[in-house]
C-alpha positions as CSV (number, residue, x, y, z in Angstrom):
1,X,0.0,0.0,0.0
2,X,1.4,3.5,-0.8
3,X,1.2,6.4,1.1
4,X,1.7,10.1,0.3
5,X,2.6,12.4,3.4
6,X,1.9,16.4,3.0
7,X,3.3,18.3,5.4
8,X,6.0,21.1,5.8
9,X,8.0,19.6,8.5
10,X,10.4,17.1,7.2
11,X,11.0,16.0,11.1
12,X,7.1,15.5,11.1
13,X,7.3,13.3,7.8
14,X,9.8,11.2,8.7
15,X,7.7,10.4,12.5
16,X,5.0,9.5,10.1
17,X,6.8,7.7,7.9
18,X,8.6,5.4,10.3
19,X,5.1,4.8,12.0
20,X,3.7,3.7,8.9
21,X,6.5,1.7,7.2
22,X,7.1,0.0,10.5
23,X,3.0,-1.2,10.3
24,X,3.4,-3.2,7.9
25,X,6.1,-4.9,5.0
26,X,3.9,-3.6,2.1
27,X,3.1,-0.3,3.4
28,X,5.5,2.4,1.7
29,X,5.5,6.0,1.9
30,X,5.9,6.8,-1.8
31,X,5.6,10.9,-2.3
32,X,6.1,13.8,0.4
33,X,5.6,17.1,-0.8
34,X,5.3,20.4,1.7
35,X,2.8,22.4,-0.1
36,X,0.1,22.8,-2.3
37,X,2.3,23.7,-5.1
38,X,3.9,20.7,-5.2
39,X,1.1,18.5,-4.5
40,X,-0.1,20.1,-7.6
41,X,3.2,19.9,-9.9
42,X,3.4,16.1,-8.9
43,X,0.0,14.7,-8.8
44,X,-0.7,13.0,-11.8
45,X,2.6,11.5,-11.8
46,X,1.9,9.6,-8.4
47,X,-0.1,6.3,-7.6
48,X,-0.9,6.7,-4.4
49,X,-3.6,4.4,-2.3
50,X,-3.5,7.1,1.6
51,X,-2.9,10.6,1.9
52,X,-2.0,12.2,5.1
53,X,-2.4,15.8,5.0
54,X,-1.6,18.7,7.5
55,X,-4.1,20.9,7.5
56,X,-1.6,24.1,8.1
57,X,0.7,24.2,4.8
58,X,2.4,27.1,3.6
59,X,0.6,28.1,0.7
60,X,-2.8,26.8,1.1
61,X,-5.0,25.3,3.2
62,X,-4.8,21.5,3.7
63,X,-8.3,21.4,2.8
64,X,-7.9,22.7,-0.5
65,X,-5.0,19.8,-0.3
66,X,-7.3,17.5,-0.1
67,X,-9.7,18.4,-2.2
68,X,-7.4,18.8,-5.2
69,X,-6.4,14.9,-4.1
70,X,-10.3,13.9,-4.2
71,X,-10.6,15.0,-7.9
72,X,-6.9,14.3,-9.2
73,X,-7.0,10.6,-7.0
74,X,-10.6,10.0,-6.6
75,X,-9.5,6.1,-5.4
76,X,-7.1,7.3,-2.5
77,X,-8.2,7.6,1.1
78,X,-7.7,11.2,2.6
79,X,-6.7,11.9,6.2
80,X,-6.6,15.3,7.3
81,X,-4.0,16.1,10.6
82,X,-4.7,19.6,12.8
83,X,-4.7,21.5,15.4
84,X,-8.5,22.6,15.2
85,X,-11.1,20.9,16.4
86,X,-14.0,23.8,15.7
87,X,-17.2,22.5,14.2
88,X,-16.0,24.9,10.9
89,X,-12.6,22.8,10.3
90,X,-14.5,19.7,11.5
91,X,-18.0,19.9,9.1
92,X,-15.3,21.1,5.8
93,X,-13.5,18.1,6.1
94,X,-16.4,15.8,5.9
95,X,-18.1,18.0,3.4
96,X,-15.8,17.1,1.0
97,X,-15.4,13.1,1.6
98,X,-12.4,12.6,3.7
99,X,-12.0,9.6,5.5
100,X,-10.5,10.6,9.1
101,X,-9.7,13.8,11.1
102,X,-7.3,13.6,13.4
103,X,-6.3,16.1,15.9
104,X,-2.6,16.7,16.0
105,X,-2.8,15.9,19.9
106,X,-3.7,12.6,19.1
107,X,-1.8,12.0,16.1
108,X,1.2,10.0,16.9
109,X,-0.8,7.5,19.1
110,X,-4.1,7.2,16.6
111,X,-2.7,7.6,13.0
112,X,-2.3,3.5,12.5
113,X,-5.9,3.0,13.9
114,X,-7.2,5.6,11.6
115,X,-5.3,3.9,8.5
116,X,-6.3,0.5,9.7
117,X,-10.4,1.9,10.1
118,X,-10.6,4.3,6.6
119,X,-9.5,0.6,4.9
120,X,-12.3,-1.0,6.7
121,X,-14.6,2.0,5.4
122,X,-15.3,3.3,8.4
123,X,-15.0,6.9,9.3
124,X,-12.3,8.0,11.3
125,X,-12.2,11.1,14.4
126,X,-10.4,11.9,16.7
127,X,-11.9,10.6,20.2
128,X,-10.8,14.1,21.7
129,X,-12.7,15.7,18.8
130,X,-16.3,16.4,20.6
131,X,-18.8,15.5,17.9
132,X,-21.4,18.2,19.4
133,X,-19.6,20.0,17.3
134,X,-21.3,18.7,13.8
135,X,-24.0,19.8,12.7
136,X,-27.3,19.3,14.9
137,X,-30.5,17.3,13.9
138,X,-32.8,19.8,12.4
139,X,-36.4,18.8,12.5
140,X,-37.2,18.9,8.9
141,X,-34.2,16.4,8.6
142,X,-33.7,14.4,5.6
143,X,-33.5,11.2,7.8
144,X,-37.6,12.0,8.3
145,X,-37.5,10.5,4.7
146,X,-36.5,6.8,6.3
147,X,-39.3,4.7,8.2
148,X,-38.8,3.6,12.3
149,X,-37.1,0.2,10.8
150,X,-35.2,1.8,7.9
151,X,-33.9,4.4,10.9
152,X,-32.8,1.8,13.3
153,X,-30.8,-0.2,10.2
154,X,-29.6,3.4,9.3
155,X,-28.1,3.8,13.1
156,X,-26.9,0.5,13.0
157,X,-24.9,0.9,9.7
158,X,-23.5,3.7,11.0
159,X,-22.0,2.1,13.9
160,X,-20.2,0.1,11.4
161,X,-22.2,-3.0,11.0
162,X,-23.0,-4.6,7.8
163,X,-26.6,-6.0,6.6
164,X,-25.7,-9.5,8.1
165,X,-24.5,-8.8,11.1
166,X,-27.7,-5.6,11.4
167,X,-30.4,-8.8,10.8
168,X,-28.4,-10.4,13.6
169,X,-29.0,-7.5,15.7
170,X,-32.3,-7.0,15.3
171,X,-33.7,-10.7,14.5
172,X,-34.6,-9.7,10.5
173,X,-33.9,-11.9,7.6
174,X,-30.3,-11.1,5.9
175,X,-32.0,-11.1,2.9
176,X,-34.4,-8.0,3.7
177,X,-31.5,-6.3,6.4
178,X,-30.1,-5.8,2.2
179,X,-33.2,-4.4,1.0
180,X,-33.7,-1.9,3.9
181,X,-29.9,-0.6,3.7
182,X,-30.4,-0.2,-0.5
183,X,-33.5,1.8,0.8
184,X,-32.0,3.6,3.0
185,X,-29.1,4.9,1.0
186,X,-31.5,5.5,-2.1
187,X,-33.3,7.5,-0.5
188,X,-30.7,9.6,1.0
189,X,-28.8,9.8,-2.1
190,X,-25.9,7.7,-0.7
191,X,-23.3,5.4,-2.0
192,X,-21.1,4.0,0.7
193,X,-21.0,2.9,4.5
194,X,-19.2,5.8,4.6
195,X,-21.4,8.4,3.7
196,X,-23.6,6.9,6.6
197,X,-21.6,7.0,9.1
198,X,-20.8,10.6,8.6
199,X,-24.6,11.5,8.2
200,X,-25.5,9.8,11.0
201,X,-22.5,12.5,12.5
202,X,-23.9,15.4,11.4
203,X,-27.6,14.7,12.5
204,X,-26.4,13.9,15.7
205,X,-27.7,10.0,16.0
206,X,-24.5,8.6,17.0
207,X,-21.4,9.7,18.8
208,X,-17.9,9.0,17.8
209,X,-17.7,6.5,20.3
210,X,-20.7,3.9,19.0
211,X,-18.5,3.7,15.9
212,X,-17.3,0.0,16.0
């Protein structure tokens, strides 16, 4: 698995680096690059599967990083490293798709779960990040679109549970556990366990710390 670390500390890098290429024999740390510039000059030359991007860079904002990865590397996993944990930084990042947000507090001891959970499809945060944050359930919320069943599937998925083990959970057939998550994401215009996870985030129906 290849990595690409964006940061403008080299000392920084090279923490990350050893972390990661002592994890695991396959995993390499391919491309570094300390700015947006050179993310940008370098991009379509790279194959990369992980991104690990500070969100303080020189030139831009690591968001903007990341975002230029999503539509240059729309297959690589995104995880975004800072030292803000307002609900602004916070809702960004997972309005534009990344896969974890880690606080820089936390970094060192957390970054190989994170890797280890994006892979698994399963959002990533910081457990010092307070989720109360993110945005709060409104009550014309889309979930209102989703039936008391379709609602407790939703919350399960979120949790990081697949259809088989959700029928488990609440005594269904696996069979129609599947035809309540294909509802579910339907009709809230989803594609990925993912994207559940971090709505059930937003709308407040889980914390962080139900996420399996």
């Amino acid at each position: 698995m290849k990595f690409a670390l964006i940061d403008d500390h080299q000392m920084v890098r090279e923490g990350f680096r050893a972390l990661i290429e002592e994890e695991a024999p396959d995993w390499q740390v391919s491309f570094e690059a300390s700015s947006y510039n050179e993310c940008l000059q370098n991009l379509g030359d790279i194959d990369i599967d992980c991104c690990v991007i500070d969100i303080s860079l020189p030139d831009r904002n690591g968001l903007e990083v990341a975002e230029l990865i999503g539509e240059k590397l729309p297959n690589a996993r995104r995880i975004i490293l800072s030292m803000y944990e307002e609900k602004s930084y916070i809702q960004r990042a997972l309005d534009i798709g990344v896969d974890a947000y880690l606080s820089k507090r936390d970094a060192a001891e957390e970054l190989i779960t994170a890797i280890h959970s994006i892979f698994k499809n399963q959002l990533f945060l910081s457990p010092s990040i307070n989720t109360h944050f993110l945005k709060p359930q409104k009550t014309d919320s889309v979930l209102n679109k989703l039936t008391p069943r379709e609602l407790e599937v939703f919350k399960l998925l979120a949790q990081g549970f697949n259809a088989k083990q959700v029928s488990q959970l609440i005594d269904i057939m696996p069979k129609t556990a599947h035809v309540h998550r294909a509802s579910i994401m339907s009709k809230l215009n989803l594609t990925s366990q993912i994207q559940i996870t971090k709505l059930a985030l937003e709308k407040g129906v889980i914390l962080i710390d139900e996420i399996g």
